[in-house]
C-alpha positions in Angstrom: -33.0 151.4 67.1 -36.4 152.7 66.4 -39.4 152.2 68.9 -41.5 148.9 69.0 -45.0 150.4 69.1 -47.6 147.4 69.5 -49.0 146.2 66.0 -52.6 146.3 65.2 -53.7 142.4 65.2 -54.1 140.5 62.4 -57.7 140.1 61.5 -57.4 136.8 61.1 -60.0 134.8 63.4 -62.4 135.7 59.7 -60.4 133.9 57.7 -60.1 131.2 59.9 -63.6 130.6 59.9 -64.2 130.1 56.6 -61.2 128.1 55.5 -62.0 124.2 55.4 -65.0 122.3 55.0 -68.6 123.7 55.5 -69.2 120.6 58.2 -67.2 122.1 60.3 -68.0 126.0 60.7 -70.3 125.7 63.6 -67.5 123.8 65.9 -64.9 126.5 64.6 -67.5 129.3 65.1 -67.8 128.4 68.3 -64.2 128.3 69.2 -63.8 132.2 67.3 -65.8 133.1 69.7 -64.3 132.0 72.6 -61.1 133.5 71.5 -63.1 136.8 70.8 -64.2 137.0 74.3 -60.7 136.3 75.3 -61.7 132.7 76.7 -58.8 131.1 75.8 -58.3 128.0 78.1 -62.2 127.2 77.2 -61.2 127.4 73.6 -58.7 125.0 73.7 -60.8 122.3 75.7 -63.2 122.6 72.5 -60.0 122.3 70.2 -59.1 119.2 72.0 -61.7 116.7 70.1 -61.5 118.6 67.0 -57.7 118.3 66.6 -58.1 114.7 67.4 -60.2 113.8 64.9 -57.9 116.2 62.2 -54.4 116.5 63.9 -53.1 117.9 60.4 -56.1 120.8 59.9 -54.4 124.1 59.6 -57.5 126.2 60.0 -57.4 124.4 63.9 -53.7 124.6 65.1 -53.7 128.1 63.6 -56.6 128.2 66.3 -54.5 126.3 68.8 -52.2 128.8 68.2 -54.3 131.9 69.0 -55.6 130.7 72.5 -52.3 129.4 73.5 -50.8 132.9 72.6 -53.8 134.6 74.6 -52.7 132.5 77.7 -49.0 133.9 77.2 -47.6 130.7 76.4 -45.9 132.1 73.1 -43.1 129.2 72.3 -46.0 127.1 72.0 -48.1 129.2 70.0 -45.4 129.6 67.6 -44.7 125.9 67.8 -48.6 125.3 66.5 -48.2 128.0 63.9 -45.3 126.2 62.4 -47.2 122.9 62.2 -49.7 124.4 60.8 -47.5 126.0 57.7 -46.1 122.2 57.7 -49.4 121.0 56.9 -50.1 124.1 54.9 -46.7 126.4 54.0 -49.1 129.5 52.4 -51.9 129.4 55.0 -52.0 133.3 55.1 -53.8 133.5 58.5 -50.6 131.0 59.8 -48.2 133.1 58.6 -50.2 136.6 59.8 -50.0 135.1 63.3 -46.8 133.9 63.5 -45.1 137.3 61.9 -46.9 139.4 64.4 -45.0 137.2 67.1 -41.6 137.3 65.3 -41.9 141.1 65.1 -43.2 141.9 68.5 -39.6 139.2 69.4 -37.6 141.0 66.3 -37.2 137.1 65.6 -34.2 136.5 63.1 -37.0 135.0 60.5 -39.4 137.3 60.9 -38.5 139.2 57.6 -38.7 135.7 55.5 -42.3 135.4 57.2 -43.1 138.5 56.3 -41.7 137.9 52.5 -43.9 135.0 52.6 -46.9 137.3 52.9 -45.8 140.1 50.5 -45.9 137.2 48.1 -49.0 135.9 48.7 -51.0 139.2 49.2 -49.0 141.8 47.9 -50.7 144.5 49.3 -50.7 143.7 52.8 -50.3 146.9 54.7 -49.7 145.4 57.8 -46.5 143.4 56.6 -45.5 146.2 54.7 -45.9 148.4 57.7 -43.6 145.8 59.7 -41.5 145.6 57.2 -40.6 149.1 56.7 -40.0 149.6 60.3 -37.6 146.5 60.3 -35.9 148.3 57.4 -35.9 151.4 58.8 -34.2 149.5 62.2 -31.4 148.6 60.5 -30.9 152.1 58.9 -32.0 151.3 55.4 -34.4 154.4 54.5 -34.6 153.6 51.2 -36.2 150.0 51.8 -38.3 151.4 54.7 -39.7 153.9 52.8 -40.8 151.8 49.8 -42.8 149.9 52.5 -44.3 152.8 54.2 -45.6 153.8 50.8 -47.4 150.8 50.7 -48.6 150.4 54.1 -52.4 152.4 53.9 -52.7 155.3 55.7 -55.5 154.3 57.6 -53.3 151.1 58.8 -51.7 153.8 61.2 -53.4 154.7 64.4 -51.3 155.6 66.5 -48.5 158.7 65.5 -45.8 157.2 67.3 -46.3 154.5 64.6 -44.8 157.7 61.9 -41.7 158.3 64.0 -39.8 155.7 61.8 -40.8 157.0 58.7 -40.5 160.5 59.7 -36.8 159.9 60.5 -36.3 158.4 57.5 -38.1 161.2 55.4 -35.1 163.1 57.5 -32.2 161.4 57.1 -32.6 161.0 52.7 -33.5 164.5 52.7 -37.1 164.7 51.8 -37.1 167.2 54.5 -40.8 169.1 53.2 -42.1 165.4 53.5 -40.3 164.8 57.1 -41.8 168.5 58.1 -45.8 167.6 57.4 -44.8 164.0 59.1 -43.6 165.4 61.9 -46.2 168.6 62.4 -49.0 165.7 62.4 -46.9 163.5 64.9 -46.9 166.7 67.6 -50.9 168.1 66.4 -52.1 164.5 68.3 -50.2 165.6 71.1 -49.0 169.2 71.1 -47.1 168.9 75.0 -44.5 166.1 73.1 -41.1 168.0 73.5 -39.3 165.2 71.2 -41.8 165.9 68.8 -41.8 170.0 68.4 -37.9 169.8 68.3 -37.7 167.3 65.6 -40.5 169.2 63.8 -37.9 172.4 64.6 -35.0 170.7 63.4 -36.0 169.5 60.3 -37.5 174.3 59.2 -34.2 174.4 60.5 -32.2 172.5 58.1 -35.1 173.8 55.3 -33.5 177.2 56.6 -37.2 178.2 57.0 -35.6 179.9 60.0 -38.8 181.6 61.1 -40.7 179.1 60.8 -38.4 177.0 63.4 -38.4 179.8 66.0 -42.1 180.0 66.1 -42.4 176.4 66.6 -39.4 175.9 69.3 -40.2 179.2 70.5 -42.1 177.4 73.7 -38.9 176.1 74.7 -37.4 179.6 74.9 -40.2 180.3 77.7 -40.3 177.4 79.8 -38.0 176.9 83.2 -37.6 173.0 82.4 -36.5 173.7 78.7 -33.7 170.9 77.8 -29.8 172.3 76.6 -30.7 170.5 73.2 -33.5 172.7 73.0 -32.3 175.5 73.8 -29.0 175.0 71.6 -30.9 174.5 68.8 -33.2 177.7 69.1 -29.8 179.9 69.4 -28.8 178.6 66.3 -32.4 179.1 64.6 -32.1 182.7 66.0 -28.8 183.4 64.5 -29.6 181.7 61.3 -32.7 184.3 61.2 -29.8 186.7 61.7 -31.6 187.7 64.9 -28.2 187.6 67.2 -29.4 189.4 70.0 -32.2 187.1 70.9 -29.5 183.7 69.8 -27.5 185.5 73.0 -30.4 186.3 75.3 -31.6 182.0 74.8 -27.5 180.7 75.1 -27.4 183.5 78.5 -30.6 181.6 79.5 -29.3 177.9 78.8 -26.4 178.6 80.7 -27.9 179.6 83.3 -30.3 176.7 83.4 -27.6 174.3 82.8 -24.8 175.4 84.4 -22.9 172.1 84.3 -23.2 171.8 80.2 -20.1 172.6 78.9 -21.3 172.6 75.7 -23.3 175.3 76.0 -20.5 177.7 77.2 -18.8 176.8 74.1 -21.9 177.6 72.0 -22.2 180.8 73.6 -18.5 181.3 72.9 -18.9 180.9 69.3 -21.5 183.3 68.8 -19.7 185.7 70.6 -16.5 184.9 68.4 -18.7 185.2 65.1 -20.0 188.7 66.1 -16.1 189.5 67.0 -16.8 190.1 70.6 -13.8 188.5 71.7 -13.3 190.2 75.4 -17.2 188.5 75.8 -16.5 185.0 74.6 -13.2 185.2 76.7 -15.7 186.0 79.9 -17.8 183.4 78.7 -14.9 180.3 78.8 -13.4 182.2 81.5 -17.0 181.4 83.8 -17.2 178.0 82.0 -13.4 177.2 83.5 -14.7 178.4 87.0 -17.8 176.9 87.2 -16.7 173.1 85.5 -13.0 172.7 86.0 -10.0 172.6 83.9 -11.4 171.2 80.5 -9.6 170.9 77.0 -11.6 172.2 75.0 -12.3 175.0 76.7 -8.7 176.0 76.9 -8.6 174.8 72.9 -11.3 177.3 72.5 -9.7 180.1 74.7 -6.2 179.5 72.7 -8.7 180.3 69.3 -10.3 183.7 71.2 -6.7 184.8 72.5 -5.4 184.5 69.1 -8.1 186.5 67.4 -7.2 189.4 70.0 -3.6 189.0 69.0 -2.8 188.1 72.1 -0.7 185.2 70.7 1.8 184.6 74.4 -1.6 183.8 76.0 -3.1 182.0 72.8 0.1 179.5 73.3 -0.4 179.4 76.8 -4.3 178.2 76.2 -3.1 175.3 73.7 -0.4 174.2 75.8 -3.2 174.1 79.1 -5.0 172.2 76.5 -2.6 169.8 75.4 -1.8 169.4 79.2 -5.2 167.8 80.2 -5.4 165.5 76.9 -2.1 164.6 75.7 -1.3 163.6 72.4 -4.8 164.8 71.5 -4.9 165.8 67.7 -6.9 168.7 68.1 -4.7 170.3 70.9 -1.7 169.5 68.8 -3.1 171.2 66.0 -4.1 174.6 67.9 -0.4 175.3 69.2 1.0 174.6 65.7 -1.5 177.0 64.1 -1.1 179.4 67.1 3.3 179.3 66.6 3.0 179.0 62.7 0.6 182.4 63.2 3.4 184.3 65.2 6.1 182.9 62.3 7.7 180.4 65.0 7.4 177.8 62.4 10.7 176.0 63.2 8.5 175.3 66.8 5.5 174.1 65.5 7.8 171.9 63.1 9.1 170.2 66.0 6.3 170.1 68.1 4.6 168.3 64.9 7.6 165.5 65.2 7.9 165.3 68.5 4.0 164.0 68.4 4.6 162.0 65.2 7.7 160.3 66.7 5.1 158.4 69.2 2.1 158.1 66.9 4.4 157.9 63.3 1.0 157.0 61.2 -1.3 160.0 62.8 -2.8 161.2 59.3 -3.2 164.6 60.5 -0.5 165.7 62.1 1.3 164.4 58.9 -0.8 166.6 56.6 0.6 169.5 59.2 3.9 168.8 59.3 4.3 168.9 55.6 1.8 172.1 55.5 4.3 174.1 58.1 7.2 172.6 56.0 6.0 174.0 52.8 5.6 177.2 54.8 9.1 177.4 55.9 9.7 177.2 52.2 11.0 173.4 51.2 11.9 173.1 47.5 12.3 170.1 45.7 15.6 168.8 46.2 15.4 169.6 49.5 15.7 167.2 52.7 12.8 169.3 53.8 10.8 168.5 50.6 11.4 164.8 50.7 10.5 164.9 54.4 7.1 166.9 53.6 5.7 164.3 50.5 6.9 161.4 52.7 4.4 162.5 55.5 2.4 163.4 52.8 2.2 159.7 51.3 2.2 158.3 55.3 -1.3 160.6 55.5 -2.8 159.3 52.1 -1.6 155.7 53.0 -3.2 155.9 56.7 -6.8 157.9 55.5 -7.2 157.6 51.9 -10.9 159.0 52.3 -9.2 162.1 52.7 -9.2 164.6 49.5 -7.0 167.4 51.1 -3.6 165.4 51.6 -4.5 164.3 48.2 -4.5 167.7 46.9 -1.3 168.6 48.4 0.4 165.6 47.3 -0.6 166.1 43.9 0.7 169.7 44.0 4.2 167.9 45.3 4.2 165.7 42.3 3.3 168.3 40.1 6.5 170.2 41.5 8.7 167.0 41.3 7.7 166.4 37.7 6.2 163.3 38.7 3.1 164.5 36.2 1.0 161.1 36.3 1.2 160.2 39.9 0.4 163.9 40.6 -3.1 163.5 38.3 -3.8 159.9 40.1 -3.9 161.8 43.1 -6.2 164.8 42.3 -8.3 163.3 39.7 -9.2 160.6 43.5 -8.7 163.9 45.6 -11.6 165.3 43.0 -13.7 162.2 43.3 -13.6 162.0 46.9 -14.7 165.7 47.6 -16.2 166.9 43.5 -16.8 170.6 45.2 -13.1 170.9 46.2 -12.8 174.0 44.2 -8.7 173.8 44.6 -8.6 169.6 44.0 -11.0 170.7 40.7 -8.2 173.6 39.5 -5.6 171.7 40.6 -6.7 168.8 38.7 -7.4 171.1 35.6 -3.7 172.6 35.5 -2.4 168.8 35.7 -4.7 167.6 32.8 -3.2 170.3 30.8 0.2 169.8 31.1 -0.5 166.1 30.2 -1.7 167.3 26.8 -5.5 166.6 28.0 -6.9 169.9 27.1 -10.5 169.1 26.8 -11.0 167.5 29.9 -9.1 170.0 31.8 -11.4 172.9 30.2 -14.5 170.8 31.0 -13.3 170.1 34.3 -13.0 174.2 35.1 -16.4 174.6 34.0 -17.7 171.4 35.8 -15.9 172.9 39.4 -17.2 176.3 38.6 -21.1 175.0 38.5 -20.8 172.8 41.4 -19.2 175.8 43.5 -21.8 178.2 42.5 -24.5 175.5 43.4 -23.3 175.1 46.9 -26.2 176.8 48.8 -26.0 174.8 52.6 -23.1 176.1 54.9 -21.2 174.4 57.5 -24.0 176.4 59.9 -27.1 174.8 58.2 -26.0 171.4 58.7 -25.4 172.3 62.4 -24.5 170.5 65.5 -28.1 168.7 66.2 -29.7 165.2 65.6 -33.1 163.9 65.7 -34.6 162.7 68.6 -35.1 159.0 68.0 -38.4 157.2 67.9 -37.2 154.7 70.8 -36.7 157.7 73.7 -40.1 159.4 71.8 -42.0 156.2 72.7 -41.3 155.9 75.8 -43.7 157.5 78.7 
């Protein structure tokens, strides 16, 4: 949930005053006053005679209201803003009272208040300031940012005030919009941390790569420098394709945070990438000293060891792995990829059954099993074959969000001659995941041997566009999330 940052008040006490008859300004005036100079029990004592000679006078119990809310008694200020909308339902300065309340309590009404406002003064920038950060609460961009558009400028004072719509800006990909937000949020306060790495973040997923480094660059120097930080300026570093300094910061964040075992693995990675294997194995090797036994730090030593062939000790690592989180998918999946790598496929096949036999609808290790069974060469007609498009159908059934069991099953059908369940599944497959190069082909070759010619040629050059427009890697998207606005906030 985003931060709460206090709400300018409603000027309201103006509106107040001249609402109602001319007679009695001078008696409200004086009451205004009181409130102004923050007087409160000596405004009600002068409410006391006026409200008994107009008990239903909105203009008053909207002033009742105010003093009793200065004097901290809130249920009854909201209780004599509510009478007063009885008496009066679109009595704006009511309603501006009583929505500042509900917001500052995030009161299940307080949207319908402030609809009530919208309504009556459409362009009320403080509603549509509280509104947008209700919005953006609930993790609806879209609506917050409608409202932030019509909130004024000036209505914002303080920057921690932007870190809502900033994240928003973020998260629907307005990213050049999120950037200015987020470089104005850190120039009123240039020491905020939270604010230079979302600033970083969001040049990072720009791939203004340069640009990030210079700004997160501080947090290369300093001795207090968090592992977010730091994680994130390795990967700005290597995404600059400046590897040796993306070392030199993960060296220095381990050596900072010596009990972040993400970090080890980071450093591992990078090491990987550049094919230093013998260094990321010293890496995990220090990381298994220093924090224990760990799973995926054996799961990531069983990767290493098989990239240096060294497939014995690559088993050894998954098995280590599977050893301190049984069962666990990943694990599972690293010693079938490690035997299937050495051609012990009849292994990995029953290793894949053995886990299946306690976990039957595991999507994964279905799309496996029928993956090494294909591999061991099962043909239709086959017991083999049946067993690999029932798993197959178990992985669809179990996550049908899923477009690469799809693919494979459609391939199945297409082998089985089953031609129109085999284009229900890739034309979903193909909806699901539309830059699935393989679904796309797979798809095309399907639609031709229905007879559907034109679609299967349009569908080619449809698959070929969307491929050649993919410009954001795996890398870009990265490991790292915005700070939120409620831990910015905070002191």
């Amino acid at each position: 949930m985003f931060a709460r940052p206090a709400i300018t008040l409603f000027l309201v006490i103006g509106p107040v005053l001249v609402a109602g008859p001319a007679a009695a300004q001078p008696e409200r005036r004086q009451v205004s006053e009181l409130l102004r100079g923050s007087q409160f029990e000596e405004a009600l004592i002068h409410l006391e005679p006026l409200l008994a000679a107009n008990p239903e006078n909105s203009v008053l119990l909207t002033l009742r209201g105010m003093a009793l809310l200065g004097l901290g008694r809130k249920e009854d200020a909201a209780a004599s803003f509510h009478e007063a909308l009885s008496r009066n339902p679109d009595y704006l300065p009511a309603l501006q009272m009583l929505a500042q309340e509900e917001f500052a309590a995030r009161d299940e009404n307080v949207g319908a208040t402030l609809a009530r406002i919208v309504a009556l003064r459409p362009d009320d920038a403080g509603a549509h300031s509280m509104l947008a950060e209700l919005a953006a609460e609930r993790q609806d961009c879209a609506a917050a940012l409608v409202h932030f558009g019509k909130a004024r400028p000036a209505s914002i004072q303080n920057p921690l005030r932007l870190w809502p719509q900033a994240a928003c800006l973020f998260e629907t990909g307005r990213l050049a919009e999120a950037e200015e937000t987020y470089r104005f949020i850190l120039s009123a306060n240039p020491e905020d941390s939270r604010a230079r790495f979302n600033l970083a973040l969001t040049q990072f997923r720009r791939q203004d790569y340069e640009a990030a480094a210079q700004t997160l660059a501080p947090a290369g120097e300093a001795d207090a420098s968090e592992p977010d930080a730091l994680s994130l300026l390795a990967d700005i570093y290597e995404g600059a394709s400046r590897i040796p300094e993306a070392l030199k910061t993960l060296q220095r964040a381990v050596k900072i945070h010596p009990s972040e075992e993400q970090l080890y693995l980071q450093l591992a990675e990078l090491c990987v990438s550049q094919r230093s294997y013998d260094l990321a194995d010293e890496v995990l090797e220090a990381a298994l000293v220093r924090l224990g036994a760990s799973p995926r730090l054996y799961a990531m030593r069983g990767v290493v060891y098989s990239q240096l062939g060294q497939f014995e000790q690559s088993e050894k690592a998954f098995e280590q792995a599977s050893q301190l989180s049984v069962g666990t998918e990943m694990t599972t999946m690293g010693l079938t990829l490690t035997l299937e790598q050495v051609g012990r496929l009849d292994e990995a096949v029953e290793l894949l059954r053995e886990q299946l036999r306690e976990n039957p609808e595991q999507p994964s290790l279905n799309y496996m099993l029928a993956q090494a069974l294909l591999k061991q060469g099962a043909e239709p007609g086959r017991d083999t074959f049946e067993e690999a498009l029932r798993a197959l159908e178990i992985s669809v059934g179990s996550d049908p969000n899923k477009a690469h069991p799809r693919v494979t099953l459609g391939q199945l059908y297409l082998r089985s001659g089953k031609l129109q369940a085999a284009v229900a599944q890739l034309e979903r497959a193909v909806e699901l995941d539309p830059t699935d190069s393989t679904a796309g082909y797979q798809l095309a070759m399907a639609l031709l041997k229905a007879g559907r010619k034109d679609e299967a040629t349009a569908l080619v050059e449809k698959v070929r566009h969307l491929v050649n427009e993919q410009r954001q890697s795996e890398f870009a998207k990265g490991r790292h999330r915005l700070i939120r606005a409620e831990s910015a906030s905070q002191p």
